[in-house]
C-alpha positions in Angstrom: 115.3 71.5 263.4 112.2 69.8 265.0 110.0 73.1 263.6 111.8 73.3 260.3 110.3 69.5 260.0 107.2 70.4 261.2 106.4 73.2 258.9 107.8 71.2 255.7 105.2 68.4 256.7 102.7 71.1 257.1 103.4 72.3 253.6 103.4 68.7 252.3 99.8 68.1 253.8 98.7 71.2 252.4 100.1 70.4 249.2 99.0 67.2 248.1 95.0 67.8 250.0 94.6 70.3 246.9 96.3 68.3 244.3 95.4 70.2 241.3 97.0 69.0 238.2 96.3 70.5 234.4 97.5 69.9 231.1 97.1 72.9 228.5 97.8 73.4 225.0 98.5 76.6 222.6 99.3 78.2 219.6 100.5 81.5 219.1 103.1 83.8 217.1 105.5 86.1 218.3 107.9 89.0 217.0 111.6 89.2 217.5 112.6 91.3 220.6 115.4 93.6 221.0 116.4 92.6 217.5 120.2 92.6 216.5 122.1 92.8 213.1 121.8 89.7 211.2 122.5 90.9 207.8 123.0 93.2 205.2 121.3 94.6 201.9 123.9 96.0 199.2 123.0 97.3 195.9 124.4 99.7 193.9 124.0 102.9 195.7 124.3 102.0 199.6 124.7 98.9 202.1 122.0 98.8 204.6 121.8 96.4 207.7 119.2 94.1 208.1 117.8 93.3 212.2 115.7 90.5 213.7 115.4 87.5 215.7 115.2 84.0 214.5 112.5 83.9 217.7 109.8 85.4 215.3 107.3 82.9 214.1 104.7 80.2 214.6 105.0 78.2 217.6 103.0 75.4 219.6 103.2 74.5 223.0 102.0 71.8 225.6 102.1 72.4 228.9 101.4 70.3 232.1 101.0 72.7 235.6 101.1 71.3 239.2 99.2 73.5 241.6 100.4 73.4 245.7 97.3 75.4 246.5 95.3 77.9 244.7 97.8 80.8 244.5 101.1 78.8 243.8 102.4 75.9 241.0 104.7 74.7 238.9 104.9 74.0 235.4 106.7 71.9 232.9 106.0 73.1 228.9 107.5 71.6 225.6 107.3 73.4 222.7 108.1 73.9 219.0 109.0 76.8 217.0 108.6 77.0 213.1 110.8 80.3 212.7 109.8 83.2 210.4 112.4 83.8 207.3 114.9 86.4 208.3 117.7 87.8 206.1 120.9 87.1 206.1 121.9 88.5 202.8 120.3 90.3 199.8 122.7 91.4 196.8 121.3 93.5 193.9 124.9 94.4 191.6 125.2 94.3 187.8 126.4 90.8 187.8 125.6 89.0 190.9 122.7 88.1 192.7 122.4 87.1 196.4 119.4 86.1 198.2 120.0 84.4 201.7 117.2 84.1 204.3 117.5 81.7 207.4 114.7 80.8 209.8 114.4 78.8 213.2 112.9 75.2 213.3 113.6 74.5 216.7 112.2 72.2 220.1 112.7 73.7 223.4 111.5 73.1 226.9 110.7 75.4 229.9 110.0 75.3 233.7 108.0 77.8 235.5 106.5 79.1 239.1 103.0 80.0 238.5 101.3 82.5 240.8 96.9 82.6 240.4 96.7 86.8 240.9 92.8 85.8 240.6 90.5 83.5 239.6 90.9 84.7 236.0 94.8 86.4 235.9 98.0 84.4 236.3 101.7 85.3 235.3 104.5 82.1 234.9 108.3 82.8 235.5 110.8 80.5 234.5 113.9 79.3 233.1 113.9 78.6 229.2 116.3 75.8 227.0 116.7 74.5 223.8 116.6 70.7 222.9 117.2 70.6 219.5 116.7 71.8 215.8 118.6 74.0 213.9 118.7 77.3 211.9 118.4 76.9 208.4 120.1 79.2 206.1 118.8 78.7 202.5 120.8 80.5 199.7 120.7 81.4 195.9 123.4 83.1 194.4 123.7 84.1 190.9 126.8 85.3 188.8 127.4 86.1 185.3 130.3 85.4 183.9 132.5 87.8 181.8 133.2 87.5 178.4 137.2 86.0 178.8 135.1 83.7 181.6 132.6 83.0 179.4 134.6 81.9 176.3 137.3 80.1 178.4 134.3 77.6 179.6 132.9 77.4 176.0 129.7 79.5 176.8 128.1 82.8 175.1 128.2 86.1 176.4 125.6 86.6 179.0 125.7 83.0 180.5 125.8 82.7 184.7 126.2 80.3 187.3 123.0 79.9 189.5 124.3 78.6 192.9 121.4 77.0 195.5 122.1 75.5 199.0 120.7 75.2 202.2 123.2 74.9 204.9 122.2 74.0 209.0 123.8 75.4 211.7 123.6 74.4 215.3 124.5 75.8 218.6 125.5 75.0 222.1 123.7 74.3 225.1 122.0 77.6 225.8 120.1 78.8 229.1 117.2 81.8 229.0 114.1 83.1 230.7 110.4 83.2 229.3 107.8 85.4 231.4 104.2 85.0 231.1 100.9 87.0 231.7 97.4 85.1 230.8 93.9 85.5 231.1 91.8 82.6 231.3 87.9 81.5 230.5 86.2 78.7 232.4 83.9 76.6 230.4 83.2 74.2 232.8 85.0 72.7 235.8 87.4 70.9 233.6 87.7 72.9 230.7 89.1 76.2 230.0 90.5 78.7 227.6 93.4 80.9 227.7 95.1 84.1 226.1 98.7 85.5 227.1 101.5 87.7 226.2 104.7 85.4 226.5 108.2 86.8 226.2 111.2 84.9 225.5 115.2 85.9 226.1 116.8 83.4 224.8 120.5 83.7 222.3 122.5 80.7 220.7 126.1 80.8 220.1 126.9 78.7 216.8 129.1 75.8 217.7 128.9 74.2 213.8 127.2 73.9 210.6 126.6 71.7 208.0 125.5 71.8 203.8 123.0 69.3 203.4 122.0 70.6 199.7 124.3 72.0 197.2 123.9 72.6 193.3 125.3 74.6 190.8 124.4 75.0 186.8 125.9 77.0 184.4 122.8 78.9 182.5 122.2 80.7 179.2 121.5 84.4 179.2 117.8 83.0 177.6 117.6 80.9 181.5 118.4 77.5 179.6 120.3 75.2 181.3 123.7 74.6 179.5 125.7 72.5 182.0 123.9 70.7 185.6 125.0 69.8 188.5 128.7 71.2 188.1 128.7 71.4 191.6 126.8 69.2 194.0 127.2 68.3 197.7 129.3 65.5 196.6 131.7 67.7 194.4 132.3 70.7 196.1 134.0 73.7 195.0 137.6 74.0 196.7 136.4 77.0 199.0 133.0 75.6 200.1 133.0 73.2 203.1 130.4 70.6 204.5 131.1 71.2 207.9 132.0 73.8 209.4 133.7 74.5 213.4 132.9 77.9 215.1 135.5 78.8 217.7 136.4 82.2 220.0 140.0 82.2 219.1 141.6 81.7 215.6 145.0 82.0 214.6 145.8 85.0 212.4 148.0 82.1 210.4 145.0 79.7 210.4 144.7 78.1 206.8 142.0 75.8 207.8 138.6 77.1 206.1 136.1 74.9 208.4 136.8 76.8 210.9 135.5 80.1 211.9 134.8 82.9 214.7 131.2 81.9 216.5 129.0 84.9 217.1 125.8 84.7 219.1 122.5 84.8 217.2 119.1 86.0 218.8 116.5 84.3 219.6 114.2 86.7 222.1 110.8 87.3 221.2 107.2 88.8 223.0 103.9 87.1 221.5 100.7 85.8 222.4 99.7 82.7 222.7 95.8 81.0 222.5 95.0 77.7 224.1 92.6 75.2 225.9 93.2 74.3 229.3 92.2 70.4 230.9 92.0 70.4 234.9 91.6 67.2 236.7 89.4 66.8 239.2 90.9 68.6 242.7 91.0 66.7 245.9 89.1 68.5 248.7 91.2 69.7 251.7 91.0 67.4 254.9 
């Protein structure tokens, strides 16, 4: 026992004569990795699937790194991530319409070991979570009605519904990686800049959702607007739901409509990522 304290007070001395503390900043994008079904295009000939990651997109990031000596620190980063538009849902048929894209706006945080290879090349390795934000799913459907639908509403032939929402969906708690290899520039003794390849894995599993826009008009075939707002968020139609529950078992006798199956959504992406780098001044070892 009397070495094992020895050794850690070694390490503690060691540590805290080289003191190195830095804070860094970036920007960067990335592309989805290992991307997975999130959709489907149907028109009148064939159905194709559509693949991604709602990890794709513009992200910024500010880190703050603890060095124990000049090989070895820790890091803690906060970051935000404006997702690219994915989709969910294109529909091109003789009478309906369907365009659906979602996209990531999301706040996550991650914790790293850094290793120095050189005084130029470092990698990070860490554990990677999300705090908060959502998926945003924004959708315009179109349908024209039939004649007998038409007439029975008091509107020419020709005349459609236009259908616009946007509809947020949240997920639980989730755990991932994030791996890091960088190259960096000194300035000066303080200042520095920096260039890496980043890679995320990282999926959500939807716990709920929630419409927080909905409106529907009845239009001419000419694209005037006969009857607003004949839906809204306030005046739903009877199989649209604010919220929605996602669950991993559901009754094949279930009748409630908020509820659903949850399905994991990705997340994973590689980019690279530009930044500046501040070091504070380094104590000198006794």
């Amino acid at each position: 026992m009397k070495h094992y304290i020895i050794a850690f007070a070694a390490f503690l001395i060691s540590a805290t004569s080289f003191a190195q503390f830095q804070i860094s900043a970036s920007t960067g994008y990335a592309i989805g990795s290992a991307g997975m079904k999130i959709g489907e295009k149907i028109n009148i000939s064939e159905t194709e699937n559509t693949y991604g990651s709602y990890g794709e997109g513009f992200n910024l990031q500010l880190r703050g790194t603890y060095f124990f000596n000049e090989t070895f620190g820790v890091d803690l980063a906060f970051g935000y991530l404006n997702g690219a538009d994915q989709t969910v849902s294109k529909v091109t048929l003789p009478n309906t319409d369907v365009n659906a894209i979602a996209r990531a706006r999301a706040f996550g945080a991650s914790t790293s070991i850094v290793y120095q290879f050189t005084n130029n090349i470092y990698g990070r390795f860490g554990a990677l979570i999300k705090l908060g934000g959502k998926t945003e799913a924004v959708v315009y459907k179109k349908s024209i009605f039939s004649d007998a639908q038409a007439t029975a509403i008091g509107l020419p032939s020709g005349s459609y519904s236009e259908t616009n929402y946007v509809e947020d969906y949240h997920g639980h708690f989730p755990l991932g990686l994030v791996a890091a290899l960088g190259y960096k520039f000194d300035l000066n003794t303080n200042l520095s800049l920096f260039v890496e390849a980043e890679y995320y894995g990282i999926s959500l599993k939807r716990k709920d959702s929630e419409i927080t826009e909905f409106n529907t008009d009845f239009v001419l075939s000419d694209g005037t607007v006969a009857v607003s707002n004949v839906y809204s968020l306030d005046n739903l139609p009877a199989d649209v739901y604010k919220e929605s529950t996602y669950v991993d078992n559901l009754s094949n006798t279930n009748t409630d409509g908020s509820k659903k199956l949850s399905q994991k959504v990705p997340y994973s992406s590689f980019g690279i990522n530009f930044g500046i780098t501040y070091k504070f001044e380094v104590s000198s070892k006794k």
